[in-house]
N, CA, C and O atoms as CSV, one atom per row, in Angstrom:
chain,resi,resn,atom,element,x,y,z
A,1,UNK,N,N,-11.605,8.277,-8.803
A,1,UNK,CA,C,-10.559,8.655,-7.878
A,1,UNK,C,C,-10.831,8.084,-6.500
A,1,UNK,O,O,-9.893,7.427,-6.048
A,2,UNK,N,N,-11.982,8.194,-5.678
A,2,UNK,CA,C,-12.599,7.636,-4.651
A,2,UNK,C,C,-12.598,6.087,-4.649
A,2,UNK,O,O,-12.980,5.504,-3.634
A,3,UNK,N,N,-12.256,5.508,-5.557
A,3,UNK,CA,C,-12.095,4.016,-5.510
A,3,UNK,C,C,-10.976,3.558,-6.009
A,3,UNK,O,O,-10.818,2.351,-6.190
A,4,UNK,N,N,-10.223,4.288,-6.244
A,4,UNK,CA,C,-8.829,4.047,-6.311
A,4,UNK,C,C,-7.954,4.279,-5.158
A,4,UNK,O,O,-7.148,3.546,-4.584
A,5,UNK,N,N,-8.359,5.609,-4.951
A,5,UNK,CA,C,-8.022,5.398,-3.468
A,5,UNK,C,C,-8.060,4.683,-2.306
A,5,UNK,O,O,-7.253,4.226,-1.496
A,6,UNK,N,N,-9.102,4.720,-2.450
A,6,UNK,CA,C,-10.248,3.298,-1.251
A,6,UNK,C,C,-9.395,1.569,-1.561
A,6,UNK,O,O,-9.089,0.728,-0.715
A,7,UNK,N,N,-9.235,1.529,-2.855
A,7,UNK,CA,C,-8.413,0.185,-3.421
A,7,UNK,C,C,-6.680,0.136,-2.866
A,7,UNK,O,O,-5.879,-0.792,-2.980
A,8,UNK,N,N,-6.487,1.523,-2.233
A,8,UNK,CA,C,-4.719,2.007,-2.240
A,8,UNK,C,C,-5.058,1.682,-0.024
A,8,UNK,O,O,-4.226,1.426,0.845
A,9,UNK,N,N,-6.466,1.851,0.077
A,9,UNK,CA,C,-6.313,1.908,1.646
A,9,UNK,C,C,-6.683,0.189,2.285
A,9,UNK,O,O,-6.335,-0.495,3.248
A,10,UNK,N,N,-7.549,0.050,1.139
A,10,UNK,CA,C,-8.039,-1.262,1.686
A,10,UNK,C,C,-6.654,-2.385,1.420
A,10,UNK,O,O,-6.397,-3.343,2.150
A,11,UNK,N,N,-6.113,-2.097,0.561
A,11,UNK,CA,C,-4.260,-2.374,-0.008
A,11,UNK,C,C,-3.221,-2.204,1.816
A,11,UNK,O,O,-2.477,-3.000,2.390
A,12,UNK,N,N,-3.446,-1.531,1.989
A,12,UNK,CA,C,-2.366,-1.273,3.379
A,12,UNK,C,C,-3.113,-1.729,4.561
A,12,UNK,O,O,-2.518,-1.903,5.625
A,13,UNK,N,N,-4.872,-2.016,4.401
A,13,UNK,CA,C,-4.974,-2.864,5.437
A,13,UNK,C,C,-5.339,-3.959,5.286
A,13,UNK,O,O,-6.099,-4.554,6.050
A,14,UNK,N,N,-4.858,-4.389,4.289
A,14,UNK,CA,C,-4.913,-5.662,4.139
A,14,UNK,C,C,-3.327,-6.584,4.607
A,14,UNK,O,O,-3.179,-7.683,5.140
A,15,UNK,N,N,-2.292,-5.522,4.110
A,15,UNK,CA,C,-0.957,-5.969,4.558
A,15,UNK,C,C,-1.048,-6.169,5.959
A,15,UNK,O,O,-0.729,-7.158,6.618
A,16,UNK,N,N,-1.630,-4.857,6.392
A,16,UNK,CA,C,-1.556,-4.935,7.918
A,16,UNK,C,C,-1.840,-6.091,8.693
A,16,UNK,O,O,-1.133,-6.551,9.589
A,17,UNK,N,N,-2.922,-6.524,8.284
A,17,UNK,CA,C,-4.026,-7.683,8.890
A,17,UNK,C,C,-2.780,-8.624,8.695
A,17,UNK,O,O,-2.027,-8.924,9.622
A,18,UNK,N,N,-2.643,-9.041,7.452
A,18,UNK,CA,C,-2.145,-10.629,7.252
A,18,UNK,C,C,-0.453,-10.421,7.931
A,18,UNK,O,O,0.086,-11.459,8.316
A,19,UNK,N,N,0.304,-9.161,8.055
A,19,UNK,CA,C,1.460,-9.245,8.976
A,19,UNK,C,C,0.914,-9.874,10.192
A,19,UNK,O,O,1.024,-11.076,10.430
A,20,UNK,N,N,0.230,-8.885,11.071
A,20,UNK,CA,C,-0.754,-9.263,12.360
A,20,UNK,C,C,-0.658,-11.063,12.531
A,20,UNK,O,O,0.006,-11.777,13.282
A,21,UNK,N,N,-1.779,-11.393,11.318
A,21,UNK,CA,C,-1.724,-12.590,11.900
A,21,UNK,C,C,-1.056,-13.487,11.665
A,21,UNK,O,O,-1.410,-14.574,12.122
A,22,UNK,N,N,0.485,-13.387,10.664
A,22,UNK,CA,C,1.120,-14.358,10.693
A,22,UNK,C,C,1.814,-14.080,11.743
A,22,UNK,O,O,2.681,-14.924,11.972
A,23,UNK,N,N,1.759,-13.129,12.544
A,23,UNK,CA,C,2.701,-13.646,13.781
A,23,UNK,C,C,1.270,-13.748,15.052
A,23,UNK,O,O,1.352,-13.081,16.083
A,24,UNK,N,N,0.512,-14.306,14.887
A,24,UNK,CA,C,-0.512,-14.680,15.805
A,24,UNK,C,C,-0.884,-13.391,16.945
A,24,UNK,O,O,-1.028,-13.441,18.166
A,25,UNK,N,N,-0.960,-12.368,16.088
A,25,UNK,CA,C,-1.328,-10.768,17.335
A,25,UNK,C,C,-2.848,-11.021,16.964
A,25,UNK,O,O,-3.207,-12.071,16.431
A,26,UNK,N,N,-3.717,-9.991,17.280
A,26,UNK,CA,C,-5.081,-10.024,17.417
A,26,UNK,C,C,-5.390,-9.218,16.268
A,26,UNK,O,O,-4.581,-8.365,15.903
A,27,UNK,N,N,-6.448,-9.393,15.672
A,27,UNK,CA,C,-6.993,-8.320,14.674
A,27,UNK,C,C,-8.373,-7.321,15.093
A,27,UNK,O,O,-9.454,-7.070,14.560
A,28,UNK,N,N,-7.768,-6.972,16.184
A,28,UNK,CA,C,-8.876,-6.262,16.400
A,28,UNK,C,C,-8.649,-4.776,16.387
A,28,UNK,O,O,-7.823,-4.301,17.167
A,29,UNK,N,N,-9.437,-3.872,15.417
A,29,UNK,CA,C,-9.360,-2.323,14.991
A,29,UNK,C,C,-8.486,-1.735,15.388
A,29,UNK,O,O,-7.919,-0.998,14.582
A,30,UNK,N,N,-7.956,-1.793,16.868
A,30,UNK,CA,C,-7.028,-0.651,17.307
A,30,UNK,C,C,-5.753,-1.423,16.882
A,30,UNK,O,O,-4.754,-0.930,16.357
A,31,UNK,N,N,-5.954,-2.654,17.189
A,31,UNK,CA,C,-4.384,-3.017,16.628
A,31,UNK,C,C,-3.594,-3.014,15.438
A,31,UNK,O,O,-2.394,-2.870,15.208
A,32,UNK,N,N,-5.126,-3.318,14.405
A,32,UNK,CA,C,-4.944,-3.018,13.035
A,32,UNK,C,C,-4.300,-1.753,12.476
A,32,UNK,O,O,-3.286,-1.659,11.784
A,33,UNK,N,N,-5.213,-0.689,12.985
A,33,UNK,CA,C,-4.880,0.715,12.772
A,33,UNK,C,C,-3.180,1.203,12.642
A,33,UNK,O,O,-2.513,1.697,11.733
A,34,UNK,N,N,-2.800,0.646,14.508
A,34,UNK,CA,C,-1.677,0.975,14.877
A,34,UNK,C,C,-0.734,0.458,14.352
A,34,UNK,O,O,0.312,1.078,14.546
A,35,UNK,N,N,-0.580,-1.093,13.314
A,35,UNK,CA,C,-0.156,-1.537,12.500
A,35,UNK,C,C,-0.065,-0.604,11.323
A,35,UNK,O,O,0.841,-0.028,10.720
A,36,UNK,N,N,-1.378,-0.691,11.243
A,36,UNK,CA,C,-1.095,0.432,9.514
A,36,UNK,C,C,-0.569,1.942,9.272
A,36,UNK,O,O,-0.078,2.567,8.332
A,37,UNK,N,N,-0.884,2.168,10.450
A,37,UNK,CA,C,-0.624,4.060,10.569
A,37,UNK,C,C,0.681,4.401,10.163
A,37,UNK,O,O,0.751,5.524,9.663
A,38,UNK,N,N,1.659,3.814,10.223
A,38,UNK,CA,C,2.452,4.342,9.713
A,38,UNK,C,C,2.595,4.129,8.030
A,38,UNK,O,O,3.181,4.837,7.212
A,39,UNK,N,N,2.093,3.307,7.908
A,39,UNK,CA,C,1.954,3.068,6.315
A,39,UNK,C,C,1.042,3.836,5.647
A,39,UNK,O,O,1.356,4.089,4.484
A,40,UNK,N,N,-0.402,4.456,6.192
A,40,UNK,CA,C,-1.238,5.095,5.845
A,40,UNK,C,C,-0.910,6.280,5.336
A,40,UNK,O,O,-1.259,6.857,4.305
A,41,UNK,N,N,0.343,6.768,6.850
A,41,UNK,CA,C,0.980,8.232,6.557
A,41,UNK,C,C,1.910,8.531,5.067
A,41,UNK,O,O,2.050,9.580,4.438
A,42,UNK,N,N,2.487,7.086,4.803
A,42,UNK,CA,C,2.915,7.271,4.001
A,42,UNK,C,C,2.022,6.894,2.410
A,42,UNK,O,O,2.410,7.240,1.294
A,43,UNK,N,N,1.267,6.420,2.599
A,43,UNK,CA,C,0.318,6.132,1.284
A,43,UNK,C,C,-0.719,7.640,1.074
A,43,UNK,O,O,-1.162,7.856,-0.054
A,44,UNK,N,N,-1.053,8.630,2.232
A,44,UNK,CA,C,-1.123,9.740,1.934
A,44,UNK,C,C,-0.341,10.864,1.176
A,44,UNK,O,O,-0.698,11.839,0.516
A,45,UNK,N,N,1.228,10.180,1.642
A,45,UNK,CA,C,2.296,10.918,1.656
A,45,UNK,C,C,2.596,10.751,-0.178
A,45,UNK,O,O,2.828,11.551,-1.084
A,46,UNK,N,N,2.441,9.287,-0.078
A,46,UNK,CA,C,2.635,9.200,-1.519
A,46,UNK,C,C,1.265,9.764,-2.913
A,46,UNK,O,O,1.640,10.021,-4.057
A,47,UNK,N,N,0.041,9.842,-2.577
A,47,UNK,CA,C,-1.266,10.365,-2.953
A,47,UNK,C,C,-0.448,11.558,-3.196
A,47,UNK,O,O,-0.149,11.673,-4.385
A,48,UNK,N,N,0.119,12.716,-2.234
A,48,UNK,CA,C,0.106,13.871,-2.242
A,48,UNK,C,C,1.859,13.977,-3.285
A,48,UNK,O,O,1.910,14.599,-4.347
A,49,UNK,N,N,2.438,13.636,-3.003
A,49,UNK,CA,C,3.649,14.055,-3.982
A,49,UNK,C,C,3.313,13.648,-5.482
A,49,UNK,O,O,3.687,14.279,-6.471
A,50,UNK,N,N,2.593,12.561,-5.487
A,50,UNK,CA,C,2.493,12.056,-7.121
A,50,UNK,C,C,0.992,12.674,-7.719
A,50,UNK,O,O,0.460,12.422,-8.800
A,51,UNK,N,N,0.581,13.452,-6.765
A,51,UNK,CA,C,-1.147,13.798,-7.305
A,51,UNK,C,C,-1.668,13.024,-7.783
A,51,UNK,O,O,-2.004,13.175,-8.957
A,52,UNK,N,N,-2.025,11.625,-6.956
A,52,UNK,CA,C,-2.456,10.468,-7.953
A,52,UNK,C,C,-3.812,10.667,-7.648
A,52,UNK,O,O,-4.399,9.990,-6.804
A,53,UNK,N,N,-4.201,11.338,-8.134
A,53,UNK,CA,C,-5.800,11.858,-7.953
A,53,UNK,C,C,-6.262,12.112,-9.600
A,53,UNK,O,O,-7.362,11.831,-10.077
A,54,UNK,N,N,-5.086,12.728,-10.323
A,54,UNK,CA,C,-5.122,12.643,-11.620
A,54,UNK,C,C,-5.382,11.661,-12.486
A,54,UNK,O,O,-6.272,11.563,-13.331
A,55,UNK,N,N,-4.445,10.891,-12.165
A,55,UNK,CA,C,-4.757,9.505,-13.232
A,55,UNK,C,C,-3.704,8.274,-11.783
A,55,UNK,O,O,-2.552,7.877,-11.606
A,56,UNK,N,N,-5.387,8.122,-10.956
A,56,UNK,CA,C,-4.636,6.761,-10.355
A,56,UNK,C,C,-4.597,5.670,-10.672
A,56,UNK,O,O,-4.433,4.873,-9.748
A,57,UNK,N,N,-4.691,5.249,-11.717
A,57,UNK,CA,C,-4.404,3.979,-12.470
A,57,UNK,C,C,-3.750,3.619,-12.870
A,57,UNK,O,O,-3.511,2.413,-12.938
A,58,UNK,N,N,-2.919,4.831,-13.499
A,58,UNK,CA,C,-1.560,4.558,-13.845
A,58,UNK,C,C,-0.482,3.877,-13.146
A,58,UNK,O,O,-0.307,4.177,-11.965
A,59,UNK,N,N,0.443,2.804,-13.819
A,59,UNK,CA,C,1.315,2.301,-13.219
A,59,UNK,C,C,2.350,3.239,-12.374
A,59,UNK,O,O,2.576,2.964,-11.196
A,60,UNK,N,N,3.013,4.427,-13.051
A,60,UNK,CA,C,3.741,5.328,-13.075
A,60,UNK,C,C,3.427,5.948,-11.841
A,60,UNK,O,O,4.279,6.554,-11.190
A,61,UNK,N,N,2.094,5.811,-11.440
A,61,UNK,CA,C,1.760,6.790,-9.965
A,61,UNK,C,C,1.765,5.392,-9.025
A,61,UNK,O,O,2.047,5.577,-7.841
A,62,UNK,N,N,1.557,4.386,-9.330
A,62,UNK,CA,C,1.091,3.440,-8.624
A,62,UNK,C,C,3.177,2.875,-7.585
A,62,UNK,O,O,3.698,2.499,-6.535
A,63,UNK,N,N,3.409,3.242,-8.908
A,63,UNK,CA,C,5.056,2.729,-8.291
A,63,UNK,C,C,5.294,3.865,-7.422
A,63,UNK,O,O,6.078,3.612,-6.508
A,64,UNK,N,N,4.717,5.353,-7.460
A,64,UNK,CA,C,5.449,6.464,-6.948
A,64,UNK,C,C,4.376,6.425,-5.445
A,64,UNK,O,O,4.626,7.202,-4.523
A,65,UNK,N,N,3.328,5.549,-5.367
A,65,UNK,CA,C,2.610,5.581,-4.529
A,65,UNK,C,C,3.487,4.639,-3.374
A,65,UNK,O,O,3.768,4.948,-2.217
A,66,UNK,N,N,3.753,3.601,-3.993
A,66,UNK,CA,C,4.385,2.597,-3.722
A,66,UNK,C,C,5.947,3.002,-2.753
A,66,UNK,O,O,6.356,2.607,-1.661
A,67,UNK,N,N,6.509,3.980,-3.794
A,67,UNK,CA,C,7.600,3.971,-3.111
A,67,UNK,C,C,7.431,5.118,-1.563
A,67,UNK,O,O,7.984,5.061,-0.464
A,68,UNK,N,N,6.579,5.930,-2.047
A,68,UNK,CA,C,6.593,6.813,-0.792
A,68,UNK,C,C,6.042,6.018,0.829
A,68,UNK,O,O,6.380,6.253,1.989
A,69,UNK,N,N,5.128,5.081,0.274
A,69,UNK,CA,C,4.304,3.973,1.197
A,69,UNK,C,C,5.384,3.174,2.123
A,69,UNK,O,O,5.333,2.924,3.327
A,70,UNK,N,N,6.222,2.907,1.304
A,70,UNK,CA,C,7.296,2.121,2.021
A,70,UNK,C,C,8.058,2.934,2.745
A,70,UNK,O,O,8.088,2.964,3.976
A,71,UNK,N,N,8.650,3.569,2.044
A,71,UNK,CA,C,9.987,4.758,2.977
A,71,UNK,C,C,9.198,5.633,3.687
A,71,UNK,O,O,10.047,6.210,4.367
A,72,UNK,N,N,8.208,6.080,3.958
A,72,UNK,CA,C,7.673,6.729,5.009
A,72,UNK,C,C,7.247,5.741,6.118
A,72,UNK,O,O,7.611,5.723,7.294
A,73,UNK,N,N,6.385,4.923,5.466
A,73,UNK,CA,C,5.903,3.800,6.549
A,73,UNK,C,C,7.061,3.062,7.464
A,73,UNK,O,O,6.704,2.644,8.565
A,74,UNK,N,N,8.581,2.865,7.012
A,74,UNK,CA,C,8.869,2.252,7.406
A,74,UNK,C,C,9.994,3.154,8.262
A,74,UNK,O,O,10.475,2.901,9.366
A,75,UNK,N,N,10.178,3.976,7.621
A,75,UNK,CA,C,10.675,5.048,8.820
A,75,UNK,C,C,9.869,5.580,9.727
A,75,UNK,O,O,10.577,6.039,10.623
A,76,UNK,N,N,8.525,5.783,9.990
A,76,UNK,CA,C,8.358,5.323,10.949
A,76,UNK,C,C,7.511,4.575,11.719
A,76,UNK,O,O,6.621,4.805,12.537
A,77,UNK,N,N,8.049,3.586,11.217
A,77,UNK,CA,C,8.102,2.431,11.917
A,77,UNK,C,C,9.248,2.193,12.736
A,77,UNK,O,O,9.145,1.408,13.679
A,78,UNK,N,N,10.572,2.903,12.439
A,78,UNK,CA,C,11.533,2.376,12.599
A,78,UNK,C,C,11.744,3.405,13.845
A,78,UNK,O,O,12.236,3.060,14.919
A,79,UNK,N,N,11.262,4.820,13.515
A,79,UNK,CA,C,11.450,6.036,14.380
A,79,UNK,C,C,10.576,5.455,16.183
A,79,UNK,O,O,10.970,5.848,17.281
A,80,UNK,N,N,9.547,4.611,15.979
A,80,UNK,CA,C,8.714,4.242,17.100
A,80,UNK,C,C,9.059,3.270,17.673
A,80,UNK,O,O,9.084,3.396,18.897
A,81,UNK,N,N,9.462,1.933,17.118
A,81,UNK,CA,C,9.803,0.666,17.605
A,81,UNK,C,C,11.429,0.653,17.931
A,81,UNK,O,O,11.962,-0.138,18.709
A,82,UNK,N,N,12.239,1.890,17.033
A,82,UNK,CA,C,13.459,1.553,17.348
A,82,UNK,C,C,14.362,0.542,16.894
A,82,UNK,O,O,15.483,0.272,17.323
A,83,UNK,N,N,13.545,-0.111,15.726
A,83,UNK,CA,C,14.140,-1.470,14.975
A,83,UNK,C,C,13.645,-1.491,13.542
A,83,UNK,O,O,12.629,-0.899,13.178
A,84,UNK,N,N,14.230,-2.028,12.952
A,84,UNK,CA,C,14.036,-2.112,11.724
A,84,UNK,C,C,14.563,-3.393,11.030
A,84,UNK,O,O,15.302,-3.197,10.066
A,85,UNK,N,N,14.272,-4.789,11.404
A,85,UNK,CA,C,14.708,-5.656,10.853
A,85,UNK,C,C,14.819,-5.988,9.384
A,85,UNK,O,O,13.781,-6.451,8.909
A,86,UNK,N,N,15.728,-5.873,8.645
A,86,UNK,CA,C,16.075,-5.669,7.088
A,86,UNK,C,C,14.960,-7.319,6.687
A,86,UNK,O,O,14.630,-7.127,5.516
A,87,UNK,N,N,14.591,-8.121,6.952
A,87,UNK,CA,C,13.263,-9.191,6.684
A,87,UNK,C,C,12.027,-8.657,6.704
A,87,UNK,O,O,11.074,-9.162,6.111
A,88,UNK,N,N,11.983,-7.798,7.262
A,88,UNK,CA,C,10.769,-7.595,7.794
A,88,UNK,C,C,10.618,-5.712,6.185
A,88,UNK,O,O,9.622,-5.291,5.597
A,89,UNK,N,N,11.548,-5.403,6.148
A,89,UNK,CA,C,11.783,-4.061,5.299
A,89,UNK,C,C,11.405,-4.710,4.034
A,89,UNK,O,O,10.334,-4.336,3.556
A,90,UNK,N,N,12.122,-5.680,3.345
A,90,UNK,CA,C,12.198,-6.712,2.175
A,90,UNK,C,C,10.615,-7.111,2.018
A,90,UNK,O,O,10.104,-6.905,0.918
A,91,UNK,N,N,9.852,-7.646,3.020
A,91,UNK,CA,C,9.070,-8.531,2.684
A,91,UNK,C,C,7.796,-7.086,2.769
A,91,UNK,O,O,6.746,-7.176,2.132
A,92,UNK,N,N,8.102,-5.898,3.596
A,92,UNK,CA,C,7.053,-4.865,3.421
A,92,UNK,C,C,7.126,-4.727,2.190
A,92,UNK,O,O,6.055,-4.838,1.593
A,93,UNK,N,N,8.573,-4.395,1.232
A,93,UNK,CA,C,8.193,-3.254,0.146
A,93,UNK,C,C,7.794,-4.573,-0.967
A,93,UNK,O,O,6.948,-4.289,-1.816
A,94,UNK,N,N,8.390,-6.037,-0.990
A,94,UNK,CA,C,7.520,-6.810,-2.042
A,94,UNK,C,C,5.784,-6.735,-2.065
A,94,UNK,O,O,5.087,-6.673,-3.078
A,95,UNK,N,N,5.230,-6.763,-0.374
A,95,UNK,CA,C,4.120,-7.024,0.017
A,95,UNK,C,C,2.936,-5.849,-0.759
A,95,UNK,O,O,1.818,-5.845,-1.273
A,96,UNK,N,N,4.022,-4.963,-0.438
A,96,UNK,CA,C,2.968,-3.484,-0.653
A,96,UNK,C,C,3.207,-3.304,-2.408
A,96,UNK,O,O,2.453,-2.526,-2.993
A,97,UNK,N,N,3.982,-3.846,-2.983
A,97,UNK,CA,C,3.806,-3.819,-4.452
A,97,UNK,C,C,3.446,-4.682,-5.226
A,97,UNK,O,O,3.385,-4.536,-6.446
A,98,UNK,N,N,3.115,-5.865,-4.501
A,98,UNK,CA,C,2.237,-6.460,-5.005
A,98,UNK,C,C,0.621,-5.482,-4.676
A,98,UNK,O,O,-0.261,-5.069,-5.429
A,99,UNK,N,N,0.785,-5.427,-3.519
A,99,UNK,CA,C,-0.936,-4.729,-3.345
A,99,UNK,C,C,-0.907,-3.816,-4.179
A,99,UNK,O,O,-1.610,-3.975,-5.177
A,100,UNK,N,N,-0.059,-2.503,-4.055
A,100,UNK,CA,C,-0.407,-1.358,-4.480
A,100,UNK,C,C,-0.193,-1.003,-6.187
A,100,UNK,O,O,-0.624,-0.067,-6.861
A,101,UNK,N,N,0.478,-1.927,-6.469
A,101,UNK,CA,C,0.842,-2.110,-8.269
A,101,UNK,C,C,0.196,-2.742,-8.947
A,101,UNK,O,O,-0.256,-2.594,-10.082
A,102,UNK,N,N,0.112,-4.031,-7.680
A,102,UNK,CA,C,-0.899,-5.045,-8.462
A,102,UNK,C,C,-2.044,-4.398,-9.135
A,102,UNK,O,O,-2.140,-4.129,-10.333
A,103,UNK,N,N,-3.125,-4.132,-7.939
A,103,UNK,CA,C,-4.204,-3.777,-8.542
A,103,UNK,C,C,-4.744,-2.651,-9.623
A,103,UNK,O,O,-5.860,-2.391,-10.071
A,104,UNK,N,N,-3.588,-2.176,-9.803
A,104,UNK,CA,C,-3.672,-1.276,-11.245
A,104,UNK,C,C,-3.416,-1.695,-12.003
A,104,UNK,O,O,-3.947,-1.237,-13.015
A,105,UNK,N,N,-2.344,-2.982,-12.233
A,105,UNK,CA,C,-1.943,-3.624,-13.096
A,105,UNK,C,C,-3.044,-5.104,-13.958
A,105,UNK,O,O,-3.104,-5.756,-15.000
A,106,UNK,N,N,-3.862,-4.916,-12.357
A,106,UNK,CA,C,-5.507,-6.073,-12.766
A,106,UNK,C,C,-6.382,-4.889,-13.997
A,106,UNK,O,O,-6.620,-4.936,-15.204
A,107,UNK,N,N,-6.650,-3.905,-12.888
A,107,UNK,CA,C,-7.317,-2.929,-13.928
A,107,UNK,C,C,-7.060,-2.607,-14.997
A,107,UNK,O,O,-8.038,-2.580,-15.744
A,108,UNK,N,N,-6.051,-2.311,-15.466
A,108,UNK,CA,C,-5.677,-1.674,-16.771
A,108,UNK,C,C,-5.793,-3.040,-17.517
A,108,UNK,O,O,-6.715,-3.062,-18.333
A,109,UNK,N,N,-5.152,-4.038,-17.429
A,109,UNK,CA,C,-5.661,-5.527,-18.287
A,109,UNK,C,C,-6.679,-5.515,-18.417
A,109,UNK,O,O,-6.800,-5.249,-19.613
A,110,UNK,N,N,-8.043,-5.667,-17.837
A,110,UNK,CA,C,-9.518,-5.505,-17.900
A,110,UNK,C,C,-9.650,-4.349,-18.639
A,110,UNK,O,O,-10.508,-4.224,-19.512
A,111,UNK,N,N,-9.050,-3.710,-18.416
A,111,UNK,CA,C,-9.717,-3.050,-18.697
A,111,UNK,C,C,-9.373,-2.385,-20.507
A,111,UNK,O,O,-10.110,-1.527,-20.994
A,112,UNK,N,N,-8.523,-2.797,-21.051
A,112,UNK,CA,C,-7.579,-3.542,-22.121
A,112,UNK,C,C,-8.403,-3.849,-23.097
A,112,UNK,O,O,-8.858,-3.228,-24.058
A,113,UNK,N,N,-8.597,-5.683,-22.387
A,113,UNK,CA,C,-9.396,-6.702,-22.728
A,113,UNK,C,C,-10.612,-5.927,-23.123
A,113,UNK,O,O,-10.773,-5.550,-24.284
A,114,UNK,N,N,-11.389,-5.709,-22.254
A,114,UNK,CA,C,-12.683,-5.006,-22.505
A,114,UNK,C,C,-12.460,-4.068,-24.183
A,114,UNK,O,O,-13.121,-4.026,-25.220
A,115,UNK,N,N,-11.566,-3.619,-23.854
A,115,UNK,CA,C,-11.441,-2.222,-24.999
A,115,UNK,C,C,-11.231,-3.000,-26.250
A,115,UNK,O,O,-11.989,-2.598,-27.133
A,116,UNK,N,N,-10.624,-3.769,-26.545
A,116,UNK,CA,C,-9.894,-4.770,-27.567
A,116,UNK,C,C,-11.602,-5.730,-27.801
A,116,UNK,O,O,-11.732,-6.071,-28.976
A,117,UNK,N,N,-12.764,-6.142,-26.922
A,117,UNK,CA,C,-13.629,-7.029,-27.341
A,117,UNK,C,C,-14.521,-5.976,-27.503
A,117,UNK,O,O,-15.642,-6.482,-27.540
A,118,UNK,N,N,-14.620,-4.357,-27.657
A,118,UNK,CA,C,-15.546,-3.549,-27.709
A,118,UNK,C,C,-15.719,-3.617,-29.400
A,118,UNK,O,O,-16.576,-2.935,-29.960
């Protein structure tokens, strides 16, 4: 559970970072943070409605993680900055499902594979 989680945080700051620097801002901690925080709130937000503490591997929590990550994060985002450019909404919720789906979707293959060469 502790590394699934940890895989769901290091996931939202990783988006964070690479937004950051494709528009050439700084990556330094506080900026990072303040980038991610609203996404964090919602990747908590989503932990806590789907109890993905149970089985976070599952795709099924991973999408419900996913969706709360976005619509919280990006409301507010939208509640602070006052904007919400529909490019910038699009390319969050592909970004974050690749991160946050993806890597359950690596695991469970491995982890598959493994089971199938046991």
């Amino acid at each position: 559970m502790a590394a699934a989680a940890g895989a769901d945080l290091l996931a939202v700051l990783v988006f964070a970072a690479v937004g950051r620097g494709s528009h050439a801002e700084a990556l330094d901690p506080a900026g990072l943070l303040g980038t991610a925080a609203p996404f964090l709130v919602g990747l908590a937000a989503g932990w806590l409605a789907s109890r993905a503490w149970r089985a976070p591997a599952r795709p099924l929590v991973g999408a419900a993680v996913w969706v709360a990550t976005v619509l919280v994060g990006l409301g507010l985002r939208a509640a602070f900055t006052h904007r919400l450019p529909p490019v910038f909404a699009l390319i969050t919720a592909v970004s974050l499902a690749v991160l946050l789906i993806g890597w359950r979707a690596v695991f469970l293959a491995v982890r598959r594979s493994r089971g199938a060469n046991a």
